[in-house]
KOLVO-38276 format. One line per 4 residues: number of its first residue (from 1); their letters; for each residue x, y, z of C-alpha. Coordinates in pm, whole numbers. Layout:
# residues N
NUM> A> X/Y/Z  ...
This chain:
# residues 645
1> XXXX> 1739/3376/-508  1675/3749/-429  1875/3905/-717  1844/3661/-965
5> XXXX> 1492/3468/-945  1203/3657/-652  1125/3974/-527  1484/4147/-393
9> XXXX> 1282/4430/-222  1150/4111/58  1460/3844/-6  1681/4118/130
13> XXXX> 2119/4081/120  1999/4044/532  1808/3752/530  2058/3579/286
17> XXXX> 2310/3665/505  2149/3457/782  2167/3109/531  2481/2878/613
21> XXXX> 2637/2800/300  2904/2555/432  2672/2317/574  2811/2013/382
25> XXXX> 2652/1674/505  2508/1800/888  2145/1767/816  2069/1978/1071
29> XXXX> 2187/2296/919  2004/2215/595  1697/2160/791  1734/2519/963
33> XXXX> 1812/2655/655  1493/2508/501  1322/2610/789  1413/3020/715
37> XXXX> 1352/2982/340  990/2834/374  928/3070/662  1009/3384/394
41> XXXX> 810/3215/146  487/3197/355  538/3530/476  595/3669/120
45> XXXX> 206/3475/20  77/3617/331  183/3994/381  312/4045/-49
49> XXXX> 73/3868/-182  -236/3887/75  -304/3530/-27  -361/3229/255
53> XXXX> -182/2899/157  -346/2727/491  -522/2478/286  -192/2367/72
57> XXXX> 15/2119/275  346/2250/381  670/2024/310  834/1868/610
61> XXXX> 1198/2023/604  1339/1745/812  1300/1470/576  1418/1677/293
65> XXXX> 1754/1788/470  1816/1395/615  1668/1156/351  1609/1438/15
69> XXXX> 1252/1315/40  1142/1374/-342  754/1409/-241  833/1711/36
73> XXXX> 1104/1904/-188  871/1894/-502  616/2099/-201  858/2328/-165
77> XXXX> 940/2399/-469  562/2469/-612  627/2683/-354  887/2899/-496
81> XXXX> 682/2855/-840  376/3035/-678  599/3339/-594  736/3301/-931
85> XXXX> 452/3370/-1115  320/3651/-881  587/3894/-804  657/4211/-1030
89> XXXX> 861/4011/-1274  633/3694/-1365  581/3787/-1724  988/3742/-1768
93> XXXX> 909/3378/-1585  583/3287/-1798  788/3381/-2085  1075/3121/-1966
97> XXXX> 820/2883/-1889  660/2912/-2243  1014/2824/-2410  1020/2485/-2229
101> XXXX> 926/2158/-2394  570/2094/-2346  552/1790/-2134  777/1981/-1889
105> XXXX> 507/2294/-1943  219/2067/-1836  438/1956/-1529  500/2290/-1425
109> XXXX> 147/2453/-1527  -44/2179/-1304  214/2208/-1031  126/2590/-1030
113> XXXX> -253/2502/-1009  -211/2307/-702  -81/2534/-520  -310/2864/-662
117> XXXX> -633/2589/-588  -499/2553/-251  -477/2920/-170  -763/3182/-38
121> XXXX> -742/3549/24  -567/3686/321  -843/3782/575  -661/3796/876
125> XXXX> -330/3680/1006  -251/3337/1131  -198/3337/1540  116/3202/1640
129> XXXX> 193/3148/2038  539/3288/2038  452/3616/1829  115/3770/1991
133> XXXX> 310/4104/1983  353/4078/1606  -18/3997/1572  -106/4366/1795
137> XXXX> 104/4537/1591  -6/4443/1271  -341/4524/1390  -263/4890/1535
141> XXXX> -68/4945/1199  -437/4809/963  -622/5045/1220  -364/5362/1146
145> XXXX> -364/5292/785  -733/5255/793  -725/5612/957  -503/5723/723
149> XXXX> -722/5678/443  -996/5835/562  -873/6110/677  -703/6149/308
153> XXXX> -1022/6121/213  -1134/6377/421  -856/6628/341  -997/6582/-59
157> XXXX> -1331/6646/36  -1216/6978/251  -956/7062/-47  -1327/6998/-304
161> XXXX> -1524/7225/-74  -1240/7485/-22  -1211/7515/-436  -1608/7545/-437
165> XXXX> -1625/7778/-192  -1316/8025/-399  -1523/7934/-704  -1810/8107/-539
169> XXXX> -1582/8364/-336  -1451/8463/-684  -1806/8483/-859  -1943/8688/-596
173> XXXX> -1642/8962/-570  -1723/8977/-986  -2068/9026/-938  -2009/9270/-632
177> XXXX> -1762/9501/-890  -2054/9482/-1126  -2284/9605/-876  -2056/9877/-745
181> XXXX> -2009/10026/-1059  -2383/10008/-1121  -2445/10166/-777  -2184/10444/-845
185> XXXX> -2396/10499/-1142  -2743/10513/-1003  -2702/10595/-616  -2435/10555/-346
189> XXXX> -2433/10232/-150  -2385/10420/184  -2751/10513/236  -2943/10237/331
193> XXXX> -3337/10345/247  -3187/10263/-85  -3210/9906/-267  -2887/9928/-384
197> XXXX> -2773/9965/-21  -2942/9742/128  -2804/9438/-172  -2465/9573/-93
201> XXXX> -2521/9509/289  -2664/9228/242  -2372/9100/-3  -2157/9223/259
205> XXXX> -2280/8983/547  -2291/8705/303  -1889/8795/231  -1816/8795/566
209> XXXX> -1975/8501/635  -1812/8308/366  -1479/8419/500  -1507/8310/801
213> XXXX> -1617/7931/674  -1310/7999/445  -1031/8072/724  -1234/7790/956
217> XXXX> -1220/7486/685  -821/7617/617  -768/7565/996  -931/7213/961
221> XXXX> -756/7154/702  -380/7231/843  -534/7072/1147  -585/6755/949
225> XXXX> -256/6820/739  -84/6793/1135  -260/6487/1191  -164/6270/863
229> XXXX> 184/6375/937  168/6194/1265  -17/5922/1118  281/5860/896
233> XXXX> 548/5887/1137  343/5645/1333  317/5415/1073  703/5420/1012
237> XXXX> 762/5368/1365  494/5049/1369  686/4930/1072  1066/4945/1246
241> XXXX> 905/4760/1549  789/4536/1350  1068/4434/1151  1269/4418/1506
245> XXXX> 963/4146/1656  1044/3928/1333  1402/3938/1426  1317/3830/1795
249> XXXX> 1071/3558/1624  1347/3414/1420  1587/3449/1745  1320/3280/1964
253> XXXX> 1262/2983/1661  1696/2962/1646  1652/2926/2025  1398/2681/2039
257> XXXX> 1598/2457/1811  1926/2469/2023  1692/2372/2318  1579/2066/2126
261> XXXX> 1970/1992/2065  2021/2036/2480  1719/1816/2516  1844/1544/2305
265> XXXX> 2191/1603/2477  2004/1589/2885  1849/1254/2736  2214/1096/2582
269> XXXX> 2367/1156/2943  2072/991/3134  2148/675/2858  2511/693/2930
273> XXXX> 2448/716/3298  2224/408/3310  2478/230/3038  2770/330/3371
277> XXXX> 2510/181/3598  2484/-145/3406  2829/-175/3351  2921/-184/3768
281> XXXX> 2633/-405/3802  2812/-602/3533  3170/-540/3648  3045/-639/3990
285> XXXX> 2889/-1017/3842  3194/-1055/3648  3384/-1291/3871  3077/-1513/3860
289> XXXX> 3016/-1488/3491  3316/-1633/3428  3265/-1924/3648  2929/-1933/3484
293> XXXX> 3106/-1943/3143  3347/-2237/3238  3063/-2457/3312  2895/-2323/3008
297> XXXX> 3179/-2428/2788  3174/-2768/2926  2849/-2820/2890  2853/-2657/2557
301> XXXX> 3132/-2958/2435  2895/-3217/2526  2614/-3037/2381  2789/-3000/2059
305> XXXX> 2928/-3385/2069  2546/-3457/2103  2447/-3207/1859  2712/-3368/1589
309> XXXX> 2549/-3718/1678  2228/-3602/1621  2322/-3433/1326  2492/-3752/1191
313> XXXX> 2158/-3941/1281  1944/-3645/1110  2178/-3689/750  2096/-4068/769
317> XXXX> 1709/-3990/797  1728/-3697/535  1872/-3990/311  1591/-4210/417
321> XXXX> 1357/-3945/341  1463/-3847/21  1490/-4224/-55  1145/-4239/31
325> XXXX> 1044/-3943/-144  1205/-4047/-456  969/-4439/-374  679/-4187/-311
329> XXXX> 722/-4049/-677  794/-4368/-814  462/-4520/-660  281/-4237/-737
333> XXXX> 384/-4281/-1112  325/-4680/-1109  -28/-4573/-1015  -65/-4321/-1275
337> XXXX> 78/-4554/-1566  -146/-4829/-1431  -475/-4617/-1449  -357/-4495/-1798
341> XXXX> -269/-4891/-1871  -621/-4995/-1712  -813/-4743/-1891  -600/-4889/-2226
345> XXXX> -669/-5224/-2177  -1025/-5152/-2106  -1057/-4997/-2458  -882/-5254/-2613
349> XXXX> -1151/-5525/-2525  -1393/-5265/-2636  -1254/-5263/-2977  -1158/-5618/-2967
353> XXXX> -1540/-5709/-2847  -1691/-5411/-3124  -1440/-5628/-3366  -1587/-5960/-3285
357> XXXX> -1895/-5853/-3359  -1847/-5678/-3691  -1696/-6036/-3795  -1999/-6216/-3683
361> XXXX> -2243/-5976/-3869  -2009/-6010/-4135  -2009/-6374/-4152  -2418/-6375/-4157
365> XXXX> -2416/-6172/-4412  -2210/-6358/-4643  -2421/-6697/-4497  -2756/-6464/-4639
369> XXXX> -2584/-6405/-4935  -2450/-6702/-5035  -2849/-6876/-4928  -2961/-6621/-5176
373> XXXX> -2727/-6693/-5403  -2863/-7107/-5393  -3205/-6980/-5415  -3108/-6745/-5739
377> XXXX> -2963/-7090/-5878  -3275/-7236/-5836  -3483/-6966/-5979  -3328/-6928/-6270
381> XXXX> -3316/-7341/-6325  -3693/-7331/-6253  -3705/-7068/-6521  -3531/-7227/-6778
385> XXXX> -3769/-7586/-6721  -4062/-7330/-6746  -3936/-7233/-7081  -3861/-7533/-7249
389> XXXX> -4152/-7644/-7140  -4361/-7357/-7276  -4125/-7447/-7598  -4270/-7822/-7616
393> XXXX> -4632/-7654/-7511  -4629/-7463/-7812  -4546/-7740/-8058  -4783/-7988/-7866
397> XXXX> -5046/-7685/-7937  -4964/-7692/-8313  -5009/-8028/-8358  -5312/-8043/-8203
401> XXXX> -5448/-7750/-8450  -5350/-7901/-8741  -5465/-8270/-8623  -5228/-8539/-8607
405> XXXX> -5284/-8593/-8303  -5584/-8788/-8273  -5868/-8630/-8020  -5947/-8884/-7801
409> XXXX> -5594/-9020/-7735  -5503/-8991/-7364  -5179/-8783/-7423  -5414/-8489/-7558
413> XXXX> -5620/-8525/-7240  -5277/-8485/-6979  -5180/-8169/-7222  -5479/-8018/-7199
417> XXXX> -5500/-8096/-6802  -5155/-7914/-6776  -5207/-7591/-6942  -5359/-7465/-6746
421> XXXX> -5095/-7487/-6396  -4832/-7343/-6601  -4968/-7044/-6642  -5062/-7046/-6290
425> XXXX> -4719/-7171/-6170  -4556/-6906/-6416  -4765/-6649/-6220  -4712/-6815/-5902
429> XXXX> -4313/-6801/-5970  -4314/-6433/-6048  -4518/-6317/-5763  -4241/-6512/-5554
433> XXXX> -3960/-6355/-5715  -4133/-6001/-5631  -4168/-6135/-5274  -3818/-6225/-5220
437> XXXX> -3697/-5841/-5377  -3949/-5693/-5119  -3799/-5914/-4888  -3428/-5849/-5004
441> XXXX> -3551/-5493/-4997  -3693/-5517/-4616  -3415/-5686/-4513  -3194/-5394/-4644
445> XXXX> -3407/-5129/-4497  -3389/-5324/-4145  -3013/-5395/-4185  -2946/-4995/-4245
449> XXXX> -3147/-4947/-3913  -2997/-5215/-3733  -2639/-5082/-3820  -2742/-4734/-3705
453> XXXX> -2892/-4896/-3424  -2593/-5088/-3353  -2343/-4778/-3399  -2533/-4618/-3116
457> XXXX> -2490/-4928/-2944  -2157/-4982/-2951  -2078/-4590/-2877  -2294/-4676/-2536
461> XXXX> -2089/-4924/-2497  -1776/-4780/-2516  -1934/-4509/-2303  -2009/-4726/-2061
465> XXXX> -1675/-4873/-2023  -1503/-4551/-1983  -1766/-4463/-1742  -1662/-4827/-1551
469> XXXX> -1336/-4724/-1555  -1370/-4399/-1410  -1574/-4582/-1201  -1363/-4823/-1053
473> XXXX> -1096/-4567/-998  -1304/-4308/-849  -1406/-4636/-583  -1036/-4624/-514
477> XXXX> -1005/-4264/-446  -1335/-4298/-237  -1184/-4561/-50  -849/-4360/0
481> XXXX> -1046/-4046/118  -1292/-4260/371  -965/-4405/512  -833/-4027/577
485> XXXX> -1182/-3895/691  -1150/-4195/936  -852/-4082/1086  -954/-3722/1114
489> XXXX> -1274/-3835/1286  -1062/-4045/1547  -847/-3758/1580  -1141/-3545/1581
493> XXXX> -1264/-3748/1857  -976/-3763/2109  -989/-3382/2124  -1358/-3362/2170
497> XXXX> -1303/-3345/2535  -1155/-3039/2550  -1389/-2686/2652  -1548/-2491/2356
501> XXXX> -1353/-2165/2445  -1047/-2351/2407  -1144/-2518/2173  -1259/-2234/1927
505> XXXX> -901/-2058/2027  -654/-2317/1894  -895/-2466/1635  -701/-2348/1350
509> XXXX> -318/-2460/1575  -523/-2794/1582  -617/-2847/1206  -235/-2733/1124
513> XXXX> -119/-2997/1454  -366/-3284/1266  -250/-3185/933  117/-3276/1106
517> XXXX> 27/-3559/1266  -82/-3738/978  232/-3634/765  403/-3778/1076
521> XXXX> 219/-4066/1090  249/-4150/720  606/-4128/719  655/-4312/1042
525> XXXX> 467/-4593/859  720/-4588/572  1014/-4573/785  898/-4845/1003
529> XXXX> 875/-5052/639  1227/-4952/581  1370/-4951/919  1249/-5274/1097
533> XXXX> 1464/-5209/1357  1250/-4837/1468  1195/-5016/1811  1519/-5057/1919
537> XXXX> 1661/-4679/1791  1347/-4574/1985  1463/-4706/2292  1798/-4599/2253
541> XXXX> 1708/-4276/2183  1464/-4266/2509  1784/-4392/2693  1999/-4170/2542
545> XXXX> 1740/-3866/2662  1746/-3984/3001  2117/-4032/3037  2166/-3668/2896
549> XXXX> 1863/-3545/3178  2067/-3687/3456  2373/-3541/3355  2203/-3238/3352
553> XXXX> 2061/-3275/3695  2403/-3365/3815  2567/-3057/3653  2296/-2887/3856
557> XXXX> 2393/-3040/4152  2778/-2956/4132  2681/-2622/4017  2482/-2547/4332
561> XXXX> 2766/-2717/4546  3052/-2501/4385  2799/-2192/4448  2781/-2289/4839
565> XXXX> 3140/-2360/4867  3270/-2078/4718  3008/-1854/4900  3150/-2054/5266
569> XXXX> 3503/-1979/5122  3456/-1578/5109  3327/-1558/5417  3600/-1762/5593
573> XXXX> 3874/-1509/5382  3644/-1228/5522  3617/-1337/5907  4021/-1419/5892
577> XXXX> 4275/-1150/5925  4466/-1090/5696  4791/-981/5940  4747/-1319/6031
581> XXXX> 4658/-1539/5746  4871/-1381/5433  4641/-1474/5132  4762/-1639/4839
585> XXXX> 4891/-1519/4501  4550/-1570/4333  4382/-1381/4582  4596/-1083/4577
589> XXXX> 4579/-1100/4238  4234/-1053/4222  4289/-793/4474  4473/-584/4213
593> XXXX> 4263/-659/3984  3969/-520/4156  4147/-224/4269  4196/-156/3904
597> XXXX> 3876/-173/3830  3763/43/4124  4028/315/4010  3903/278/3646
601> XXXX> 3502/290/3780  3636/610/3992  3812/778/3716  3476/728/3518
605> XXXX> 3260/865/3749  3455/1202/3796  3478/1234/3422  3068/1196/3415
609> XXXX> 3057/1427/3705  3283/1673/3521  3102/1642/3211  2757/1674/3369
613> XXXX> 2856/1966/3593  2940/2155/3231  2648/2088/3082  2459/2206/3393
617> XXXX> 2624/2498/3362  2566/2570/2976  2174/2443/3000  2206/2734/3347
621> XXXX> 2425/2991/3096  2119/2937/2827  1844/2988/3043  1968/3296/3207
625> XXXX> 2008/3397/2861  1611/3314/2748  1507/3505/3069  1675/3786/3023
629> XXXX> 1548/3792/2714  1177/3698/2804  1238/4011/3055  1356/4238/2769
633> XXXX> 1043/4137/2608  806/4173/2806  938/4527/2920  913/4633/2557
637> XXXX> 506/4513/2562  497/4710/2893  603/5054/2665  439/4979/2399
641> XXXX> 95/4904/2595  179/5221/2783  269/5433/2477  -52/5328/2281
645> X> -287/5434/2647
C-alpha cells in the first residue's frame, strides 16, 4: 500500500514490516493487523492532512477480521479512499477513477463525500490516556515552530532594515565625496567657523552613528542566526522523540492486547477449575446415581408400557376425531346445501305463485274478450236490422209520396209513429258503441297500469321472500349464537367470584381457557354420541390413575427404605474392622475402584496446579516486564520535564 497506492514518505518499509502476512484463518491477527492499518490512516488525516474525522464513524476491526462484516470493511475502505484522493498523487487516482464505469463512479464519488462531510479541520489533537507525553510534545514542537517563524520573520525584517540602512550608508558616502571635492574647492573642512566644516562634522556624527546601528543590528542579527539554529536542532530532536513515543504507543496498544489474551486465559482456568470442582462433587454422587438410575430404568419400563397404552388409546381417539371431523364437514355441508335448497324452493313457489297468477289474468282476459266478442255479434246484428229497416223505411216513404197508400189507413199512422225512434235508436246505438271504445280504451289504460302495478308487486314479492328466507336463517344463527352467549355467561358467572386484580391478570389466560373449554365441551358431546360407553373408559381411566399413584407412592417407599438400609449398611462396614471382618469381593472392588478414581482426581489436580503455577509465573514474567517499562517511562518524562525547566 505504501509503494504502490498512498503516501510512501508516512506508510514507511517500517510500519509494513510490523503487518503479519501469514495470519491465515486466526482472527486475531487480522484484527491487530486492522487495528495498525486504521491507526496509520487516522494519523495520516490528522497530522498529513490536518483534517479531524471525529464525526465519521470508525469501522469495528473485530467483526471484520471474525465475521468479514460487509458494513464495517466498506468504513474502512472510504477510509483509504479519503487518503486517496488527498495525498500528492490524487490526480493519478481521479484520473483512474474517471476511467471506471459510471455506476461504479457514483458509488465511489458518494462514498468519498461521506467521509469529506464527516471531516473538520484539525484544531487540536485528540487526548488519549496512554499517550499524554505525545500530546506535550506535540505542543512544545507547535510552540518552537511557532517561534521559529517569527523569529524568521524577524531575521527578514533585520536583513530589510540592514539593506535600507547600506542603501542610505552608500548614498551618504556619495554625497560626502561630492561634498569633499566641493570643499577642497571652496575651503578646507578642517576649520570649523566655516559652513563647509561644520556639514562635514555634522555628516561625520551622523556616519558614525549609522555605523554603530549598522555593527549593532549585524550582532542581532548573528545573535538571531544562533538562535534559529537551535530552534532547528530542537525541533529535530522533538521530532526523534516523538517518533520513539509512537513506538512505545504501539508497544503499550500490542501489550494491552496480550493482557486481554491473559485475561481471557485467568478466566478459562477459573471455568476449568469449577468444571474439576463439579466433577468430584459428581464423582463423589456417582455410586448413588447409579442406584438412582436403576430405579429410574424401572420405572422408566412401566412408564413407557403406560405411555404405549396411552398412545394406543390416543390413535383410537385421533381416529374418532378425524371421523368426527370428517361428520363435522359433512354436517356443515348438509346445512349449507339445505339453505341453498330452502332458499330454491322458496323461489320456486315464487315463480310457481307469479305463474298462477299470470294464468288467471290470462284467463280473464280471454273471458273479457270473448264477452266483447258476444257483444260485437250483437252490434253488428243490431246494425244490420237497423239497415234493412231503414231499407223498408225508405220504400214505405216513397209510397207514401207518390200516394198509394191511402192517408188515413192505420199502417201510415204506425210508420209515421216509428220514424221517428229510429233515428233516435240509430243515435242512441252509436253513442253506445263510442261508450264501449272509451270503455275498451279505459280498460286498456287501467290494464297497462295494473300490469306495471302488478310487476312492482310481484318484484316485492319476491323481495319479500328472499328477505323471509334470510330471515328464517338468520333466526337460526341467532338462536345458535344466544345458545353460545349462554354458555359464556354461565362460564362468565362461575368465575365472577374471583378478586379484580386477579382477575384483570389472567383475563386474557381465561378467554383462551373458555375458548378451550367449549372446544372441549363440544367434542366431549360428540364423542359421548359416538362412544356410549364414555362412562365406563372414564372410570377406568380414574382407576387406572390411581393404581399408577400408588405404585408411585410405593416406589417411594422402597426407595426411601433402600436409602436407610444402605446408609445402616456403611456404617456397620465402617464401625467393623476390617482385620477382623475381611470384606467381600464387591466391596473391595469398589475399593479399587475408588482408589482409581482418587489417583486419577490426584493426578488432575497436580496437573492444574502445574499448569496454574506457569501461568502465574508468565502473568508475574509480564508484569515485571510492563513495570519496568512504566519505570523507563516515566524516567524519560522526568528528563524531559527537567530538560525543558
Amino acid at each position: 500500500m505504501s509503494h504502490t497506492l498512498l503516501d510512501p514518505a508516512w506508510f514507511t518499509d517500517g510500519w509494513l514490516s510490523r503487518i503479519k502476512t501469514d495470519v491465515e484463518d486466526n482472527w486475531r491477527l487480522k484484527m491487530n493487523n486492522l487495528k495498525k492499518i486504521l491507526q496509520m490512516v487516522v494519523d495520516y488525516y490528522n497530522e498529513v492532512l490536518a483534517q479531524e474525522i471525529s464525526d465519521f464513524p470508525l469501522p469495528d476491526v473485530s467483526l471484520v477480521a471474525e465475521h468479514s462484516d460487509p458494513t464495517e470493511l466498506g468504513r474502512l475502505l472510504q477510509l483509504i479512499l479519503g487518503c486517496a484522493v488527498r495525498c500528492e498523487r490524487k490526480q493519478e487516482y481521479i484520473q483512474i477513477i474517471m476511467t471506471l464505469e459510471e455506476s461504479v463512479q457514483h458509488v465511489v464519488m458518494t462514498a468519498i463525500q461521506e467521509v469529506k462531510s464527516s471531516m473538520s479541520l484539525f484544531d487540536n489533537l485528540t487526548s488519549k490516556s496512554s499517550c499524554v507525553q505525545l500530546k506535550k510534545a506535540l505542543e512544545d514542537l507547535a510552540e518552537l515552530q511557532t517561534e521559529k517563524e517569527a523569529l524568521t520573520q524577524r531575521c527578514q525584517e533585520l536583513d530589510l532594515q540592514v539593506a535600507v540602512l547600506q542603501e542610505e550608508r552608500n548614498s551618504l558616502l556619495a554625497e560626502n565625496d561630492v561634498l569633499t571635492d566641493r570643499a577642497n574647492q571652496l575651503d578646507t573642512f578642517d576649520d570649523p567657523s566655516t559652513p563647509s566644516g561644520r556639514k562635514h562634522s555634522q555628516l561625520q556624527q551622523q556616519l558614525e552613528t549609522l555605523q554603530e546601528e549598522n555593527f549593532r543590528l549585524e550582532a542581532a542579527k548573528d545573535d538571531y542566526r544562533i538562535h534559529c539554529e537551535e530552534l532547528e536542532k530542537q525541533l529535530i530532536e522533538v521530532q526523534h522523540r516523538n517518533d520513539d513515543l509512537t513506538s512505545l504507543a504501539e508497544e503499550s496498544r500490542a501489550l494491552k492486547d496480550e493482557l486481554d489474551v491473559l485475561r481471557n486465559c485467568s478466566d478459562r482456568v477459573v471455568m476449568l477449575e469449577a468444571s474439576v470442582e463439579t466433577y468430584k462433587r459428581k464423582l463423589e454422587n456417582l455410586g448413588d446415581l447409579k442406584r438412582q438410575m436403576k430405579l429410574l430404568e424401572e420405572n422408566n419400563m412401566t412408564y413407557m408400557q403406560n405411555t404405549v397404552s396411552l398412545e394406543e388409546e390416543l390413535r383410537k381417539a385421533n381416529a374418532a376425531r378425524a371421523q368426527l371431523e370428517t361428520y363435522k364437514r359433512q354436517v356443515q355441508e348438509l346445512h349449507r346445501k339445505l339453505s341453498e335448497e330452502t332458499r330454491r324452493a322458496d323461489n320456486l313457489a315464487f315463480e310457481m305463485k307469479k305463474l298462477e297468477e299470470k294464468h288467471e289474468t290470462a284467463t280473464k282476459e280471454k273471458e273479457r274478450i270473448i264477452i266483447e266478442r258476444d257483444s260485437l255479434k250483437e252490434l253488428n246484428e243490431e246494425l244490420r236490422c237497423t239497415q234493412a229497416q231503414q231499407h223498408q223505411l225508405s220504400q214505405f216513404a216513397c209510397l207514401f209520396h207518390i200516394g198509394m197508400l191511402p192517408s188515413s189507413s192505420p199502417s201510415h199512422d204506425n210508420l209515421a209513429a216509428e220514424l221517428m225512434p229510429i233515428e233516435y235508436r240509430e243515435k242512441f246505438i252509436r253513442l253506445q258503441h263510442e261508450n264501449k271504445m272509451l270503455r275498451v280504451q279505459q280498460e286498456e289504460y287501467e290494464r297497462e297500469k295494473i300490469a306495471s302495478l302488478q310487476a312492482q308487486l310481484e318484484e316485492a314479492h319476491k323481495t319479500r321472500s328472499e328477505l323471509d328466507t334470510e330471515n328464517r336463517l338468520s333466526r337460526e344463527r341467532v338462536s345458535e349464537l344466544q345458545q353460545q352467549v349462554e354458555d359464556l355467561q354461565k362460564a362468565l358467572q362461575s368465575q365472577a367470584s374471583k378478586p379484580d386484580d386477579v382477575t384483570a391478570f389472567f383475563f386474557p389466560f381465561r378467554v383462551q381457557l373458555n375458548e378451550a373449554q367449549d372446544e372441549i365441551m363440544k367434542k366431549k358431546e360428540l364423542l359421548e354420541d359416538l362412544q356410549p360407553d364414555n362412562t365406563q373408559t372414564s372410570l377406568k381411566v380414574d382407576e387406572l390413575m390411581a393404581a399408577l399413584k400408588k405404585k408411585d407412592d410405593d416406589m417411594r417407599a422402597m426407595e426411601e427404605r433402600y436409602k436407610m438400609y444402605l446408609e445402616k449398611a456403611r456404617n456397620v462396614i465402617r464401625a467393623l474392622d476390617p482385620k477382623l471382618n475381611p470384606a467381600t469381593v464387591e466391596i473391595q472392588a469398589l475399593r479399587n475402584q475408588l482408589a482409581d478414581r482418587d489417583k486419577q482426581i490426584l493426578s488432575l489436580e497436580v496437573n492444574l496446579h502445574f499448569n496454574l503455577l506457569k501461568l502465574k509465573l508468565y502473568v508475574y514474567d509480564m508484569f515485571l516486564k510492563t513495570e519496568s517499562m512504566c519505570r523507563e517511562e516515566t524516567l524519560y518524562q522526568n528528563i524531559q520535564i527537567s530538560t525543558t525547566v
